[in-house]
N, C-alpha and C positions, 0 to 999 in steps of 0.2 A: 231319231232317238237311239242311243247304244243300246247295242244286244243286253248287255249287262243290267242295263235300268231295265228293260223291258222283262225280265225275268225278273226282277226285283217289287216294280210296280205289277205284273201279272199275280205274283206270289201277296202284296197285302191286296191287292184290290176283290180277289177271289179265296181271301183266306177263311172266307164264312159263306161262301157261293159266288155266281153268278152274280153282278149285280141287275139291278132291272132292266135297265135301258140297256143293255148286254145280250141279254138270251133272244134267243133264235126265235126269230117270228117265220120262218118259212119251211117247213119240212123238206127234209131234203129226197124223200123217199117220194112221197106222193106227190110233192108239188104244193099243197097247202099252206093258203096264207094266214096262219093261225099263230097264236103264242104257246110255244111250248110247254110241258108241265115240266118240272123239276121231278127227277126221278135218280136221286142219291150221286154217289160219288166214287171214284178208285183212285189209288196213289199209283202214281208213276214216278219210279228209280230213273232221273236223269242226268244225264254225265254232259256236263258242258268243260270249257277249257281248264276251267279254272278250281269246279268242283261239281261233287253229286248233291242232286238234292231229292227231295220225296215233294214230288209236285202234285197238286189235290186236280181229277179232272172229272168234271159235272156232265150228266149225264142228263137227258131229256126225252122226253115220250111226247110221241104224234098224237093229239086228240082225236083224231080224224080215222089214221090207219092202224095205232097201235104200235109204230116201228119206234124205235129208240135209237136215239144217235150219242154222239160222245165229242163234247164240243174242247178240240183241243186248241192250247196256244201256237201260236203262229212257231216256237223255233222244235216245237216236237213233230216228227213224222209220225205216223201211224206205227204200230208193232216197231219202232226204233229208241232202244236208247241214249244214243248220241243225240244230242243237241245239234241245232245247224251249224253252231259255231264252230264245232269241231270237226264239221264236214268242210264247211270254209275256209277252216284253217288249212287242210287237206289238199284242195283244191288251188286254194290259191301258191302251195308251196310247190305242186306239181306246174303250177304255169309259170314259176320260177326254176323249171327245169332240174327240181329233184326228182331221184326217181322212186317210182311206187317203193321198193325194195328200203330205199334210205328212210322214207317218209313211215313207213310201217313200222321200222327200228324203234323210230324218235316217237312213235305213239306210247309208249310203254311209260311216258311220261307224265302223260294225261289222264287224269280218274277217268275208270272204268278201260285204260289202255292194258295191254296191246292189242292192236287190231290190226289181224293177217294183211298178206298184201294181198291176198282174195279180197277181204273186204273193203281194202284201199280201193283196188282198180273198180270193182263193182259202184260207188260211190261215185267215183269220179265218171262214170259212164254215164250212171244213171241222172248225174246232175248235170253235166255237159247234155245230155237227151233234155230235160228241161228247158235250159239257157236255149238251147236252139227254138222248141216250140214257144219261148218264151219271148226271144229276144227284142222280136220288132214290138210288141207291147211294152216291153221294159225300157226304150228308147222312147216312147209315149211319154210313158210315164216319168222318165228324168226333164222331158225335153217343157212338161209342163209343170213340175216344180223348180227348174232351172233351165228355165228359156234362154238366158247367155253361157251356159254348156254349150264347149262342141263336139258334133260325135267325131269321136275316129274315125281317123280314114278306113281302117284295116277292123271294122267292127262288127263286121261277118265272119271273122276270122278263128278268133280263138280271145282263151280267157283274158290274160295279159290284156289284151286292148280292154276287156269290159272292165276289167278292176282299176284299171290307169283310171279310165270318163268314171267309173263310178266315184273314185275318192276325189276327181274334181267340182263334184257337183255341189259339196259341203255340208249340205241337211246331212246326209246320212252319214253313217261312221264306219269303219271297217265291222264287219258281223253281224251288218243291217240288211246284207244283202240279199240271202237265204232264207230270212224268214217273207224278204218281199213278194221273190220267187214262189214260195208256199202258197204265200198268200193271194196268189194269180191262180196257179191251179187249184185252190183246193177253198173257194169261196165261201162263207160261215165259219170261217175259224177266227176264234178269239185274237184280237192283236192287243198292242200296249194302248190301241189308242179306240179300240172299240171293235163289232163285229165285223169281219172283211164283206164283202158281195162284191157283185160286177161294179155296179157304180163307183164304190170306193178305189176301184182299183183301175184307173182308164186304161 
């Protein structure tokens, strides 16, 4: 599914809550296999490629422990503004051998742009750190929605080889890729197509 629709469909499907079959049956604090209470809401200012929007994100209480979580969409990070897609954008222009310094310039383009080349390179660190703890699951995971994908030779290597196999695989579209990654670390987060967990994500 495009990045695009998936903030589009996350935006009506949660424009009145959570829906049912949606909220978090497992507390992520205690462990508890219980169904969360609905416990209100906050906006979140979020800057994607193409625009800001005021994203509604639902909030939930443990009946068990009392902790509260805050059940975000797969393309927002925690305390960040930026959307994945305009981290992707980022990243993917640096494995295209622009440099942080050009790539920083050309943000100033993007709602909620400019962002220093501190914050370029920091990004691009912290998402290359990902991709690597992530990798050999992510090859899981294409190699069992697109069994006739091949991986790169060079696919330990760096970004360039994973965005080449990624856009051969054809489910996914360029912008899909960053919320998959999220969605590998950070288990319980709302996607376009339901709650992530281990299982969902081989």
């Amino acid at each position: 599914m495009h990045w695009n629709i998936a903030v589009k469909v996350y935006l009506l499907l949660c424009a009145h809550g959570v829906p049912e079959e949606m909220r978090p049956r497992r507390c992520p604090h205690c462990g508890a296999t219980v169904t969360l209470h609905r416990h209100g809401k906050f906006t979140r200012c979020v800057f994607t490629v193409t625009e800001a929007l005021q994203v509604p994100i639902y909030r939930f209480l443990c009946p068990c422990c009392r902790h509260t979580m805050s059940l975000l969409p797969s393309f927002i990070e925690a305390h960040h503004q930026a959307a994945t897609d305009i981290k992707e954008t980022v990243v993917r222009e640096h494995a295209d051998d622009q440099s942080q310094a050009h790539i920083a310039s050309q943000t100033q383009r993007l709602p909620g742009g400019a962002w220093s080349e501190k914050t370029i390179r920091s990004w691009i660190r912290r998402w290359t750190e990902r991709r690597s703890a992530m990798e050999a699951r992510l090859w899981r995971w294409g190699l069992h929605h697109s069994p006739s994908a091949a991986l790169p030779r060079e696919r330990l290597s760096d970004w360039r080889a994973l965005f080449v196999w990624w856009s051969s695989l054809g489910v996914p579209e360029p912008g899909a890729l960053f919320p998959l990654l999220v969605a590998f670390t950070r288990p319980g987060i709302l996607t376009a197509e339901g709650l992530s967990s281990h299982k969902t994500c081989p």
